[in-house]
PDB file of N, CA, C and O in Angstrom:
ATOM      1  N   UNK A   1       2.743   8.208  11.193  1.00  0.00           N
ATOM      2  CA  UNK A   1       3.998   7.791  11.780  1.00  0.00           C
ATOM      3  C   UNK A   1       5.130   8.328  10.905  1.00  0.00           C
ATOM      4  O   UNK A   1       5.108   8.127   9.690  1.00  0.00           O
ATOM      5  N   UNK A   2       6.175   9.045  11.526  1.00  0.00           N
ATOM      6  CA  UNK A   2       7.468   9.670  10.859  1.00  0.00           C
ATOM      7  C   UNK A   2       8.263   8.445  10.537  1.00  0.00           C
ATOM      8  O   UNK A   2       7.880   7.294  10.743  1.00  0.00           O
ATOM      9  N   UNK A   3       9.585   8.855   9.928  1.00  0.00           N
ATOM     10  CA  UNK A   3      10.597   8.121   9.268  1.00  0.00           C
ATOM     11  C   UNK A   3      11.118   7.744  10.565  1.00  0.00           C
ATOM     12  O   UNK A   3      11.709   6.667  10.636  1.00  0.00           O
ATOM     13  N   UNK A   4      11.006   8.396  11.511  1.00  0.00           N
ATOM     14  CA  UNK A   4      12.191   8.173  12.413  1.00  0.00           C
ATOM     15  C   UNK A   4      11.745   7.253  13.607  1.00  0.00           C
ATOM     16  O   UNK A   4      12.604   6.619  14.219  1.00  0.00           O
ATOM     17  N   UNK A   5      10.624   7.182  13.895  1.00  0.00           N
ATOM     18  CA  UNK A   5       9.358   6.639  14.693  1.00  0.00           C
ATOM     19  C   UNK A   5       9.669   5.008  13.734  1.00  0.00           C
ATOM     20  O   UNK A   5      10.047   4.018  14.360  1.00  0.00           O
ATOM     21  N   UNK A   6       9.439   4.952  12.169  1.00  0.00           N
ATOM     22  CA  UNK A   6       9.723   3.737  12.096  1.00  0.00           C
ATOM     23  C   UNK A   6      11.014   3.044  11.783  1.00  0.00           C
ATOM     24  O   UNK A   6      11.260   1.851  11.603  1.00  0.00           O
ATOM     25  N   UNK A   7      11.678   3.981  11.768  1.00  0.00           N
ATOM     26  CA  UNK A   7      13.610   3.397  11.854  1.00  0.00           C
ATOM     27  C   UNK A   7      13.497   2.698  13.614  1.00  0.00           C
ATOM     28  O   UNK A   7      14.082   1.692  14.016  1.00  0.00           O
ATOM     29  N   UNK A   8      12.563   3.604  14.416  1.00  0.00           N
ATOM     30  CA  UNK A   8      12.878   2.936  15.958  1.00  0.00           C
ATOM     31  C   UNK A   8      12.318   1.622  15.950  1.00  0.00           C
ATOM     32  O   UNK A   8      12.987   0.591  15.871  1.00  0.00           O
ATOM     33  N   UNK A   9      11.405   1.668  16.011  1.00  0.00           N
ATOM     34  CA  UNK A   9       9.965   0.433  16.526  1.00  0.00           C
ATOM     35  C   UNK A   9       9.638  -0.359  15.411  1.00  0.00           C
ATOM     36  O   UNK A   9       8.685  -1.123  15.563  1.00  0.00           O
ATOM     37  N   UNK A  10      10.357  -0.344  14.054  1.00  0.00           N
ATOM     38  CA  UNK A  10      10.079  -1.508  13.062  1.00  0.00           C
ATOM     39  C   UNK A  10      11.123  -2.771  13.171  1.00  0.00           C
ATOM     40  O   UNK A  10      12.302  -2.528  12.912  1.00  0.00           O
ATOM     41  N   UNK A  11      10.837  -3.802  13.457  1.00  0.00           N
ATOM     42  CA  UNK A  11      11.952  -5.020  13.064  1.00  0.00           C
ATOM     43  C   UNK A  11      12.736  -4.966  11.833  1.00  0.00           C
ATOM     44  O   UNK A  11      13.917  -5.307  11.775  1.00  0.00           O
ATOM     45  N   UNK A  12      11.892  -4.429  10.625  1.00  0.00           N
ATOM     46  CA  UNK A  12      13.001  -4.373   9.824  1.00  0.00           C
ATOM     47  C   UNK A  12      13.300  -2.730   9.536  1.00  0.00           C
ATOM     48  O   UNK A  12      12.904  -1.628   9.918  1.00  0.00           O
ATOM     49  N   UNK A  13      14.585  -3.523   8.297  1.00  0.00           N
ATOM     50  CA  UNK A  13      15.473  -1.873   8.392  1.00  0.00           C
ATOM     51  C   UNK A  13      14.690  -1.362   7.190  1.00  0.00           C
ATOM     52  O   UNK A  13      14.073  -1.983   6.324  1.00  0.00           O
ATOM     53  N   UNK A  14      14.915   0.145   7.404  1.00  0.00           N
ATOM     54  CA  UNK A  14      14.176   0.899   6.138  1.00  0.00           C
ATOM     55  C   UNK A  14      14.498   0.898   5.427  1.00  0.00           C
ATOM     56  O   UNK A  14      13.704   0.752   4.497  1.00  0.00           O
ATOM     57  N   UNK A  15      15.894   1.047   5.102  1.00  0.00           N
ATOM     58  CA  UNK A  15      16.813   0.708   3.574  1.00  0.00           C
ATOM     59  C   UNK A  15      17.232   2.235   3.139  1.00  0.00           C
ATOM     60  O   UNK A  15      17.273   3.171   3.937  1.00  0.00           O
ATOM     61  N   UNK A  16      17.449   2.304   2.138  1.00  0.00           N
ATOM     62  CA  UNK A  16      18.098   3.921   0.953  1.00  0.00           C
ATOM     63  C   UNK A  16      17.011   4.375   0.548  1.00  0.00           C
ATOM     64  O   UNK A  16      16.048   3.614   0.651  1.00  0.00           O
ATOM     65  N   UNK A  17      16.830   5.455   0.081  1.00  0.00           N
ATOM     66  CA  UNK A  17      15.506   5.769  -0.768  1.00  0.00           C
ATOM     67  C   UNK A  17      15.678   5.212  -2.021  1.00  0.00           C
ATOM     68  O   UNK A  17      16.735   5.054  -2.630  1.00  0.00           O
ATOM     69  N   UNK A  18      14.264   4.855  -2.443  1.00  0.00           N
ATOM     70  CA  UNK A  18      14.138   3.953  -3.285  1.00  0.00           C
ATOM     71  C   UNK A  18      14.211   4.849  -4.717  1.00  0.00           C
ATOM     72  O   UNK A  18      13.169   5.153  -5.299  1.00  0.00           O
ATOM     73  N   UNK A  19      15.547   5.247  -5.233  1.00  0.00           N
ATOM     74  CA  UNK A  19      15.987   6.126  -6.169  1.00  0.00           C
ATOM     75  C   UNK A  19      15.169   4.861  -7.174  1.00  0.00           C
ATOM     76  O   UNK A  19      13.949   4.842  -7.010  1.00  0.00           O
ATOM     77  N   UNK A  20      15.566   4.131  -7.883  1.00  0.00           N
ATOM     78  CA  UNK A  20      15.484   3.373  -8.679  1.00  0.00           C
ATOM     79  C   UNK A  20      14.219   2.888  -9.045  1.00  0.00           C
ATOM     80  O   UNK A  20      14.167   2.045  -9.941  1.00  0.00           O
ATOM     81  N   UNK A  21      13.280   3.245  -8.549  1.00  0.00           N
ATOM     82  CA  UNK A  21      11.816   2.538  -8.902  1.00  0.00           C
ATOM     83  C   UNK A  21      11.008   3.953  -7.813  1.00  0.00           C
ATOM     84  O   UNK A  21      10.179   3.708  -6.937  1.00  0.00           O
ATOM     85  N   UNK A  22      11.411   5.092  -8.093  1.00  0.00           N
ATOM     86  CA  UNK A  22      10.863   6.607  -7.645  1.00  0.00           C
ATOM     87  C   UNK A  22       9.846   7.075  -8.774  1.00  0.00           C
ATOM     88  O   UNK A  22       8.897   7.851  -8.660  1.00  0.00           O
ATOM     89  N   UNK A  23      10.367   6.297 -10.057  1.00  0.00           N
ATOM     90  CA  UNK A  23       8.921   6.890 -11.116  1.00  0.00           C
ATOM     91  C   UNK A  23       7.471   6.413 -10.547  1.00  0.00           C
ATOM     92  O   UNK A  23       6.367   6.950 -10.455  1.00  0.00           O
ATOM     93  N   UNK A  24       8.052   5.053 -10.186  1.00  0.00           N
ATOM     94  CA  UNK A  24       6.474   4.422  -9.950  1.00  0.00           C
ATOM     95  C   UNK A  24       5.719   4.357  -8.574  1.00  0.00           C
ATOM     96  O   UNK A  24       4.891   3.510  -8.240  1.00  0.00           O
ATOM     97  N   UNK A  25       6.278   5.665  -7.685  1.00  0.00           N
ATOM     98  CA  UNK A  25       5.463   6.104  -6.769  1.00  0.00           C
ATOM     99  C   UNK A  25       5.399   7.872  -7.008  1.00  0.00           C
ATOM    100  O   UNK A  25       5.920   8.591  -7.861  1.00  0.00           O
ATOM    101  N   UNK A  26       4.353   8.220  -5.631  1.00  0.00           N
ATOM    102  CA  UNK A  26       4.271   9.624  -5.570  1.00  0.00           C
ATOM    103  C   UNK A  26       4.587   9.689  -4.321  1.00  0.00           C
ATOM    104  O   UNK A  26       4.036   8.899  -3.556  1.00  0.00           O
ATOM    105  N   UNK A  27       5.515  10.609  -3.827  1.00  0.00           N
ATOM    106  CA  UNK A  27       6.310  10.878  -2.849  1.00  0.00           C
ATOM    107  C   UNK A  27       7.082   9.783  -3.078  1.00  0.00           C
ATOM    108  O   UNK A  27       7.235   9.045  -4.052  1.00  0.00           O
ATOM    109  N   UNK A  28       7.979   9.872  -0.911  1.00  0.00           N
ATOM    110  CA  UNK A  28       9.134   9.019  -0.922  1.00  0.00           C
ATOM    111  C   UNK A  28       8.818   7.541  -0.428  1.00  0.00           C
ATOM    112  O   UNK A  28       7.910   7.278   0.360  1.00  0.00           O
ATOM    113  N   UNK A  29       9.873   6.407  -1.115  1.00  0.00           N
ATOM    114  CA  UNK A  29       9.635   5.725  -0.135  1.00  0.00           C
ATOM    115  C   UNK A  29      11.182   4.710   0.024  1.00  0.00           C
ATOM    116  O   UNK A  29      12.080   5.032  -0.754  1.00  0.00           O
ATOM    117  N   UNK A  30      11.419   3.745   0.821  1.00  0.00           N
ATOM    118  CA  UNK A  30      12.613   3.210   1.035  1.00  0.00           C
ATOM    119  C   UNK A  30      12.732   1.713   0.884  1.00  0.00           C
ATOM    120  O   UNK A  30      11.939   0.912   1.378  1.00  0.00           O
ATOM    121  N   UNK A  31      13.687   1.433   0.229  1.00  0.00           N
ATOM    122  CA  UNK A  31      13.942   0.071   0.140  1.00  0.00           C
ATOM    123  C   UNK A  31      15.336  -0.815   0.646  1.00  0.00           C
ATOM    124  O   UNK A  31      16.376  -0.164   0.758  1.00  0.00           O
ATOM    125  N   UNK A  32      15.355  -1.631   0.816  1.00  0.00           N
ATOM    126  CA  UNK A  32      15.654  -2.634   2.074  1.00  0.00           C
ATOM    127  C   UNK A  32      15.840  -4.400   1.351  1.00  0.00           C
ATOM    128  O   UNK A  32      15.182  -5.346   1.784  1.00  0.00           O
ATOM    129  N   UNK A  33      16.660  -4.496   0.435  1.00  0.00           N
ATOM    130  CA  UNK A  33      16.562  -6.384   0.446  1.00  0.00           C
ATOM    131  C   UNK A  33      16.446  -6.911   1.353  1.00  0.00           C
ATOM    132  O   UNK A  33      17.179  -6.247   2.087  1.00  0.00           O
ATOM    133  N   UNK A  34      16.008  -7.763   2.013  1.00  0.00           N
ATOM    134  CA  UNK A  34      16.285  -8.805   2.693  1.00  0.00           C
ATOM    135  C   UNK A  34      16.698 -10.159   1.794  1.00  0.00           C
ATOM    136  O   UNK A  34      17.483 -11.003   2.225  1.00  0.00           O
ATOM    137  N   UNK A  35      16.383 -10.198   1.156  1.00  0.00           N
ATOM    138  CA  UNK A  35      16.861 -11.554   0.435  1.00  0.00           C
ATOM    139  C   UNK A  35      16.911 -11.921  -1.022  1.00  0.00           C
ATOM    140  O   UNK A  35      15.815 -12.309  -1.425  1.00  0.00           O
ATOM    141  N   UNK A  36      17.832 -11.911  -1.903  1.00  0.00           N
ATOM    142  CA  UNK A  36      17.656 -12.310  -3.398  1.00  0.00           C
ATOM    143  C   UNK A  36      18.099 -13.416  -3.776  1.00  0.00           C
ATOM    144  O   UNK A  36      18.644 -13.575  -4.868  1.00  0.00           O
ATOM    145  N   UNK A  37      17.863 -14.623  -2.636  1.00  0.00           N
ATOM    146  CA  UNK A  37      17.795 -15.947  -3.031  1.00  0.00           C
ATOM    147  C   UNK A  37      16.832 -16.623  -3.817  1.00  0.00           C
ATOM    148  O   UNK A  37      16.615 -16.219  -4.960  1.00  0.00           O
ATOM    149  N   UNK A  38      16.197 -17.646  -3.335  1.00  0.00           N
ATOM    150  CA  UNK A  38      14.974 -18.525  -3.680  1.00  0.00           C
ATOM    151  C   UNK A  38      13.399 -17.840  -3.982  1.00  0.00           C
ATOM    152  O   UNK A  38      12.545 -18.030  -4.848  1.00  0.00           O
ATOM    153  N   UNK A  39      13.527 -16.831  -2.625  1.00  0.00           N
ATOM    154  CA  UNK A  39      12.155 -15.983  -2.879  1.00  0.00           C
ATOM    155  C   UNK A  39      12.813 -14.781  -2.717  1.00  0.00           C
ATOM    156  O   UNK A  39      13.487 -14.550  -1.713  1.00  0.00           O
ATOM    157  N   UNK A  40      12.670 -13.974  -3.649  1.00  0.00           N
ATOM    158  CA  UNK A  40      13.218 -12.192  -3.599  1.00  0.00           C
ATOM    159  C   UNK A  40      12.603 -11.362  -2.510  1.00  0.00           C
ATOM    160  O   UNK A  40      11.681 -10.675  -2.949  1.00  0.00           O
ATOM    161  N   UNK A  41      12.748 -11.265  -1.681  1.00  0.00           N
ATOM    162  CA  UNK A  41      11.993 -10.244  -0.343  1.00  0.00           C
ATOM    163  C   UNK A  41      12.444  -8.752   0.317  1.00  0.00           C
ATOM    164  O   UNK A  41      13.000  -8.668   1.411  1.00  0.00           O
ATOM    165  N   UNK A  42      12.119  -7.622  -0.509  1.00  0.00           N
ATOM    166  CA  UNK A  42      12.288  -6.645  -0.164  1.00  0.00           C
ATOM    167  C   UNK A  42      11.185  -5.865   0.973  1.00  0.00           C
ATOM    168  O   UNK A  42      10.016  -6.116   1.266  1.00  0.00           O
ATOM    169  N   UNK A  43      11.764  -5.235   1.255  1.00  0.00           N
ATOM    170  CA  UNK A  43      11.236  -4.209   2.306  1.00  0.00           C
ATOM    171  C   UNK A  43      10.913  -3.337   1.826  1.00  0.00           C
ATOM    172  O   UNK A  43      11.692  -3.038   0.921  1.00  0.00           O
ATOM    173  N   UNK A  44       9.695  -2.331   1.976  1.00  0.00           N
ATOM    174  CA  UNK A  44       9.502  -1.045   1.406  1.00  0.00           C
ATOM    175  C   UNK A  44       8.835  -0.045   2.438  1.00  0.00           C
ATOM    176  O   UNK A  44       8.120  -0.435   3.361  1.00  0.00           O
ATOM    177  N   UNK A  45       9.030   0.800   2.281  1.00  0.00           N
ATOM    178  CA  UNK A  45       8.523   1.901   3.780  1.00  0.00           C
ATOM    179  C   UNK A  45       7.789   2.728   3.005  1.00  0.00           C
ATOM    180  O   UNK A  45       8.415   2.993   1.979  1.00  0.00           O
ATOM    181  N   UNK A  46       7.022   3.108   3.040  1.00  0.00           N
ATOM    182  CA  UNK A  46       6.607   4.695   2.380  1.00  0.00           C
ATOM    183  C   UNK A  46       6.756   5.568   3.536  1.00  0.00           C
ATOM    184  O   UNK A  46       6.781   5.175   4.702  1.00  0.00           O
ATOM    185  N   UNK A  47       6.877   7.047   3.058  1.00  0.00           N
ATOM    186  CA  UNK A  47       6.838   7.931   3.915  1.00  0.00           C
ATOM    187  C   UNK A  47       4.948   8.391   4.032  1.00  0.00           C
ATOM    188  O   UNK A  47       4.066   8.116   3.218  1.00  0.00           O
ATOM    189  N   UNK A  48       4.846   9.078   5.211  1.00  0.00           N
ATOM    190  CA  UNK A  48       3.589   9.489   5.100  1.00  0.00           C
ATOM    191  C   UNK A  48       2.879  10.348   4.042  1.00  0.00           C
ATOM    192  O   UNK A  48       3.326  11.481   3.866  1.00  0.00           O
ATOM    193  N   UNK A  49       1.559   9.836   3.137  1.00  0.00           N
ATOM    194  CA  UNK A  49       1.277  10.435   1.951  1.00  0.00           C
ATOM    195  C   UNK A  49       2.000   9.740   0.858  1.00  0.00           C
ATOM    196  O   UNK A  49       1.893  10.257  -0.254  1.00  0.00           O
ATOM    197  N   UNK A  50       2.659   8.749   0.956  1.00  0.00           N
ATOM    198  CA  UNK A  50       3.363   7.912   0.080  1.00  0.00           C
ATOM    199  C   UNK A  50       2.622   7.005  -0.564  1.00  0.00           C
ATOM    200  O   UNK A  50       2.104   6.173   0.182  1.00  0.00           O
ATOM    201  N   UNK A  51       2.255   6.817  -2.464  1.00  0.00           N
ATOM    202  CA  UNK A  51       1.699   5.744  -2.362  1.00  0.00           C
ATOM    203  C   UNK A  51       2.261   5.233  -3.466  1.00  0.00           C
ATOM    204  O   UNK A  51       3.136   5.888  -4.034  1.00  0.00           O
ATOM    205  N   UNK A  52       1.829   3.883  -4.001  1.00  0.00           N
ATOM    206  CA  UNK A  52       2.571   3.716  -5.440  1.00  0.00           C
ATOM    207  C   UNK A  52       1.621   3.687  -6.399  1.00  0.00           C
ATOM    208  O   UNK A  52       0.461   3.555  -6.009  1.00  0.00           O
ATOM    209  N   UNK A  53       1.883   3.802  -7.872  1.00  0.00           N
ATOM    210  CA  UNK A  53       0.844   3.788  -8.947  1.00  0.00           C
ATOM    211  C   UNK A  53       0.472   2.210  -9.173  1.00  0.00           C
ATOM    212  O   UNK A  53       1.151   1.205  -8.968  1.00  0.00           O
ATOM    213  N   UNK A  54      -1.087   2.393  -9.759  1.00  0.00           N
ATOM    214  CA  UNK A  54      -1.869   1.158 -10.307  1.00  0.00           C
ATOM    215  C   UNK A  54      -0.816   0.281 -10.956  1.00  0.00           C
ATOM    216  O   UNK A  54       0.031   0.741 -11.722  1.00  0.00           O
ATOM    217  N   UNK A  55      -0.930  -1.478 -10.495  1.00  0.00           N
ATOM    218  CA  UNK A  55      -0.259  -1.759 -11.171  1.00  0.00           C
ATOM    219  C   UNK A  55      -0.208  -3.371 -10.894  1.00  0.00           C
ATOM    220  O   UNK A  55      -0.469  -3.794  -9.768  1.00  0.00           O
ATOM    221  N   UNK A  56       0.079  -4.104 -11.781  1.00  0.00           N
ATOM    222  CA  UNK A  56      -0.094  -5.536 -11.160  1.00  0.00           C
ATOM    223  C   UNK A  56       1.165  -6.872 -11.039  1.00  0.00           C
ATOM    224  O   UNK A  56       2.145  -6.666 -11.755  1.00  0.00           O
ATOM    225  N   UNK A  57       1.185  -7.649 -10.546  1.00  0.00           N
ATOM    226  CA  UNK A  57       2.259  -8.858 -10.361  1.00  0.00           C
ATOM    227  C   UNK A  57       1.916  -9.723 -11.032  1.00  0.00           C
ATOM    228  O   UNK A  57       0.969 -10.274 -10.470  1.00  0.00           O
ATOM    229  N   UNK A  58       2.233 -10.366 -12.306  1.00  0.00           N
ATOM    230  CA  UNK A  58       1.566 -11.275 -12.525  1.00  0.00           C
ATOM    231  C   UNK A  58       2.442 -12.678 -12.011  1.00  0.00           C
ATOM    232  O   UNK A  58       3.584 -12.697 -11.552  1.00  0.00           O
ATOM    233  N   UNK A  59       1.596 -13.734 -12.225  1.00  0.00           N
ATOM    234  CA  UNK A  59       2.050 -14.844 -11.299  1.00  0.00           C
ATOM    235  C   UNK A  59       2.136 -15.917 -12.297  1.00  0.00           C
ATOM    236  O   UNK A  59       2.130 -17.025 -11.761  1.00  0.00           O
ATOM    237  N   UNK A  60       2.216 -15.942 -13.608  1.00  0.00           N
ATOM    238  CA  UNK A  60       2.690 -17.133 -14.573  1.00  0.00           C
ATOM    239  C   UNK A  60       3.323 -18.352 -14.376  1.00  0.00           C
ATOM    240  O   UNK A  60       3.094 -19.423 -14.938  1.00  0.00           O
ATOM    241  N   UNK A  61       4.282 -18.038 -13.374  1.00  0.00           N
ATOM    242  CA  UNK A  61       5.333 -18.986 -13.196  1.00  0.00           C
ATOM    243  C   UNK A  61       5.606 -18.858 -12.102  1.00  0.00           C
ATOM    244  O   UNK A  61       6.746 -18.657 -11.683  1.00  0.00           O
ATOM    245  N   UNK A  62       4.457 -18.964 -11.348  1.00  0.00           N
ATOM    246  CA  UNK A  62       5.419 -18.908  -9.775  1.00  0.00           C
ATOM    247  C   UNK A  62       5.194 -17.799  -8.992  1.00  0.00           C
ATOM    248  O   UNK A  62       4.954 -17.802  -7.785  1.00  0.00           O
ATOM    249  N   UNK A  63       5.302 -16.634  -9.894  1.00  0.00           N
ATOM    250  CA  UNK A  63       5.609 -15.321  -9.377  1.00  0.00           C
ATOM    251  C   UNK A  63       4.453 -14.594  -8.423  1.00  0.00           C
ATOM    252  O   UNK A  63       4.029 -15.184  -7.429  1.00  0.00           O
ATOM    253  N   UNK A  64       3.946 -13.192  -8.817  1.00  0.00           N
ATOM    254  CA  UNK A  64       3.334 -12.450  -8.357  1.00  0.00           C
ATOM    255  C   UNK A  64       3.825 -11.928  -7.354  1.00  0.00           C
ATOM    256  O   UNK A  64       5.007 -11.637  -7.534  1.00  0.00           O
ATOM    257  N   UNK A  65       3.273 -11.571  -5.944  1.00  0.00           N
ATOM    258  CA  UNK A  65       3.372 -10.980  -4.782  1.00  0.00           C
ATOM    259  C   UNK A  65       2.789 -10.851  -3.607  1.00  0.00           C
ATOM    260  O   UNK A  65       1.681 -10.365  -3.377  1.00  0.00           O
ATOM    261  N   UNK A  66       3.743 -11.404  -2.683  1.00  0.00           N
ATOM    262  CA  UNK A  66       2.802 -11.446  -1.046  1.00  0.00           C
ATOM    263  C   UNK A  66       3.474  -9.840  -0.414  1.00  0.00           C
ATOM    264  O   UNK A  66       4.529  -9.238  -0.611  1.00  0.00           O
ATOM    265  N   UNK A  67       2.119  -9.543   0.502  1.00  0.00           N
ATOM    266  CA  UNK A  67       2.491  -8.353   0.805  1.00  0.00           C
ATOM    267  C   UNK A  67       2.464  -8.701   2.591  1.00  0.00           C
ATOM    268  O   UNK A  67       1.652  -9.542   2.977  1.00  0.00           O
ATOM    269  N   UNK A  68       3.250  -8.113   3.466  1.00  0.00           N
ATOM    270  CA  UNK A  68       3.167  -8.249   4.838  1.00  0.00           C
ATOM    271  C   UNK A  68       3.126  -6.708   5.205  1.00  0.00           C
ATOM    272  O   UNK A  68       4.040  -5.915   4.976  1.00  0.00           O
ATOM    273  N   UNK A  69       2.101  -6.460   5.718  1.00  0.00           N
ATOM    274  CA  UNK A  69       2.036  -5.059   5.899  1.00  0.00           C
ATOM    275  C   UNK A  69       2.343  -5.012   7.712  1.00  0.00           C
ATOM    276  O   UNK A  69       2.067  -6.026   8.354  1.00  0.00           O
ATOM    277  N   UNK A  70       2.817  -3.998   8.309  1.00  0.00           N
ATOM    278  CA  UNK A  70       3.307  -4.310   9.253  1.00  0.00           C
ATOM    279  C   UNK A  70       3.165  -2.854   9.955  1.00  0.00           C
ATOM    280  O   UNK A  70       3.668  -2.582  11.045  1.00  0.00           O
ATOM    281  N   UNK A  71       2.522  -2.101   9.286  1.00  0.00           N
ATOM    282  CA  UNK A  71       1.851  -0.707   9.887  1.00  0.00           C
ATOM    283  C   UNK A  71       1.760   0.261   8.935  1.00  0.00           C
ATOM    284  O   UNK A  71       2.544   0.266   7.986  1.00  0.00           O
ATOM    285  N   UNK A  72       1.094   0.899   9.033  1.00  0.00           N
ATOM    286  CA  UNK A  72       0.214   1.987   8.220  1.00  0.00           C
ATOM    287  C   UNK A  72      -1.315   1.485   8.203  1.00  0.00           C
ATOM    288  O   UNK A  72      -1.669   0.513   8.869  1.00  0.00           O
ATOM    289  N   UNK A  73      -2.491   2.475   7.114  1.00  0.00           N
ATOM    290  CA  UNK A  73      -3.299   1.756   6.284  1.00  0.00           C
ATOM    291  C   UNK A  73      -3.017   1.743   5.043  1.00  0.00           C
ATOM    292  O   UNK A  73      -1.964   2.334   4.801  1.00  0.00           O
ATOM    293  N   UNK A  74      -3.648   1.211   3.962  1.00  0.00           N
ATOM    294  CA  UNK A  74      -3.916   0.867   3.136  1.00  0.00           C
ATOM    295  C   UNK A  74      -5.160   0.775   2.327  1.00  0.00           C
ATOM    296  O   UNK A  74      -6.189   0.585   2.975  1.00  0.00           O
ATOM    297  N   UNK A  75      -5.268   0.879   0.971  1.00  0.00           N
ATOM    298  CA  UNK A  75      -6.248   0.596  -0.454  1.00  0.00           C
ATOM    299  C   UNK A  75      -5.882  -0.617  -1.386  1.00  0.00           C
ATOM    300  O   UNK A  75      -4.829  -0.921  -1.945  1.00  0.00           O
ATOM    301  N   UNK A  76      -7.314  -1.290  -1.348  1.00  0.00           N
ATOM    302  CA  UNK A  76      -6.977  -2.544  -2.271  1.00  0.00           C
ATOM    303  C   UNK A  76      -7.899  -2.422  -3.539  1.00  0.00           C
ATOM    304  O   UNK A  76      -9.061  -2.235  -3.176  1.00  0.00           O
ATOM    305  N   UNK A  77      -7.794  -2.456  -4.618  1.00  0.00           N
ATOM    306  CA  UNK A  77      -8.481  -2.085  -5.546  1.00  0.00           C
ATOM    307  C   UNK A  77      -8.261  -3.700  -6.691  1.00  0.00           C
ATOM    308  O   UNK A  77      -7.134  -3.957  -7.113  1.00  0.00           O
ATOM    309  N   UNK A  78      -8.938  -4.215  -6.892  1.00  0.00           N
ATOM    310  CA  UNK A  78      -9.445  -5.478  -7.900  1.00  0.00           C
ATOM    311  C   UNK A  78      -9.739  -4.737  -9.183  1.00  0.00           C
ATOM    312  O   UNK A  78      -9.962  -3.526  -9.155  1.00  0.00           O
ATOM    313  N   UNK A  79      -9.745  -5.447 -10.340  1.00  0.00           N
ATOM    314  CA  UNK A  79      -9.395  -4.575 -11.744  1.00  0.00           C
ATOM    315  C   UNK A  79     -11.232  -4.374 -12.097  1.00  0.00           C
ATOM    316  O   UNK A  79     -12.032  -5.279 -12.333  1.00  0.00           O
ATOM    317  N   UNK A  80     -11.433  -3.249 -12.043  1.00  0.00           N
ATOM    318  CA  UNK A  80     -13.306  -2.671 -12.510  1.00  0.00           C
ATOM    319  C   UNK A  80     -13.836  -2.914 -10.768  1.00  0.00           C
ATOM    320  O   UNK A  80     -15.059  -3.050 -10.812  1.00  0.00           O
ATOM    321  N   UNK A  81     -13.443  -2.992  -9.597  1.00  0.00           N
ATOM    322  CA  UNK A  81     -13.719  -2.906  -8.493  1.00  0.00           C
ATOM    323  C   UNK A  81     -14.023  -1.555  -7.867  1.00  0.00           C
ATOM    324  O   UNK A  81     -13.332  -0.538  -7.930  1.00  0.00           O
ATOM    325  N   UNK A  82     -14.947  -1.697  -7.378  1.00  0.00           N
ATOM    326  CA  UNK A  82     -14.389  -0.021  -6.029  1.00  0.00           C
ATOM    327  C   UNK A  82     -13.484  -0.408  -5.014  1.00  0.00           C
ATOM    328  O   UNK A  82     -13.653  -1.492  -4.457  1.00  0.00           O
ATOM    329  N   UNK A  83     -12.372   0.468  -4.640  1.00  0.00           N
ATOM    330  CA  UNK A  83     -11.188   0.225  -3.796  1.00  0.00           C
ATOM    331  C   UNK A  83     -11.882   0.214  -2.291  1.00  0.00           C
ATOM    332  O   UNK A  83     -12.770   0.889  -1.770  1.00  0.00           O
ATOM    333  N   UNK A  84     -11.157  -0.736  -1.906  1.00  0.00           N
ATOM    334  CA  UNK A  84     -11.453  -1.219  -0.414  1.00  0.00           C
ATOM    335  C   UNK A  84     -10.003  -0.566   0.357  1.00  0.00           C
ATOM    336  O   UNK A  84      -8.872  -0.372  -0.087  1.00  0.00           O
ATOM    337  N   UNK A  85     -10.658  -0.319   1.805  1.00  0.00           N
ATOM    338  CA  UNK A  85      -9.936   0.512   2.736  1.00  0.00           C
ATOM    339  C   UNK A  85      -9.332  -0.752   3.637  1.00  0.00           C
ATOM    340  O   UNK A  85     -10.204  -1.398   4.219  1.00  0.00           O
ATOM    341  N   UNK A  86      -7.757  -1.257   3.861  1.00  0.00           N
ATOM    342  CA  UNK A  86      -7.784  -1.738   4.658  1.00  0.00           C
ATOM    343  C   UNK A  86      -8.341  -3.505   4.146  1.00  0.00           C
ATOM    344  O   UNK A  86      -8.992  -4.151   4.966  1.00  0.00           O
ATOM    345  N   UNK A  87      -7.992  -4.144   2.721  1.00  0.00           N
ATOM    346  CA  UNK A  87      -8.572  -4.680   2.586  1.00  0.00           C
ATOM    347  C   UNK A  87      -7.548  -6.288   2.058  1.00  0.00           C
ATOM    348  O   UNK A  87      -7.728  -7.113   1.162  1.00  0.00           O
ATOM    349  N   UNK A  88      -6.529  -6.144   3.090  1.00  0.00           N
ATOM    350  CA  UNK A  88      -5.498  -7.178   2.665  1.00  0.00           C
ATOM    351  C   UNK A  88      -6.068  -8.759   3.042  1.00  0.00           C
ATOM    352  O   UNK A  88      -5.809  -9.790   2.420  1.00  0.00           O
ATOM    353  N   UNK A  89      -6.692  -8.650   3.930  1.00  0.00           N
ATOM    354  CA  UNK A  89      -7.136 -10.425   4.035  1.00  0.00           C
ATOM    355  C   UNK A  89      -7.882 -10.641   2.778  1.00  0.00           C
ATOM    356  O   UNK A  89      -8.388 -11.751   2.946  1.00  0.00           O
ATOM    357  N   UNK A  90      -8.294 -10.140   1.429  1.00  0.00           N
ATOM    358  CA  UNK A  90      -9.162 -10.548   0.423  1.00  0.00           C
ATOM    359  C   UNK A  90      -8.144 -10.501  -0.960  1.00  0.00           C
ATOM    360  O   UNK A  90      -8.512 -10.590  -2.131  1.00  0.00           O
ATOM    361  N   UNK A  91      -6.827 -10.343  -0.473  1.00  0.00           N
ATOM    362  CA  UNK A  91      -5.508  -9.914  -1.538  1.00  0.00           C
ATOM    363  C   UNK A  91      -5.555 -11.827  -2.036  1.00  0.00           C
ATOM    364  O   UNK A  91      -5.277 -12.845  -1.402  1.00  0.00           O
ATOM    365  N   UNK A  92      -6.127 -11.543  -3.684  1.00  0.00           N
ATOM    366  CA  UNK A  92      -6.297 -13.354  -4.313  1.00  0.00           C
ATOM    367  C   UNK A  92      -5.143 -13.832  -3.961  1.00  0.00           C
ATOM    368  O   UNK A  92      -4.863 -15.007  -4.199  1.00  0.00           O
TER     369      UNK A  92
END
């Protein structure tokens, strides 16, 4: 799916390119706040071939990260795991 295919048919907006946090992917991708209240909720698009590097959320206090994926596929990889295709219902 192109950039422009999901600027049409996505509910949310794609946002700027994500200049600011571009080290920690390969290719492009776009970001979008929706909210930096109570729960911080950004939007992120990748372009096709877009992915981001290994890396984790930790959740100490609250934190970590819910992901709503809303089209593409996807790789889920657990730390000493083999990566699973498509494997968000098992995201701890």
């Amino acid at each position: 799916m192109d950039l422009e295919t999901i600027q049409e048919t996505s509910m949310f907006p794609v946002g700027s390119e994500n200049v600011n946090y571009a080290q920690y992917f390969d290719g492009k991708s776009y970001l979008k706040m929706i909210s930096n209240e109570q729960v911080v909720i950004g939007n992120v698009t990748f372009e096709p071939g877009c992915r981001n590097h290994w890396h984790i959320h930790h959740a100490d206090k609250g934190g970590g990260q819910m992901l709503l994926v809303t089209a593409g596929r996807g790789w889920y990889q657990e730390w000493c795991e083999p990566v699973e295709e498509n494997a968000y219902n098992k995201l701890p």
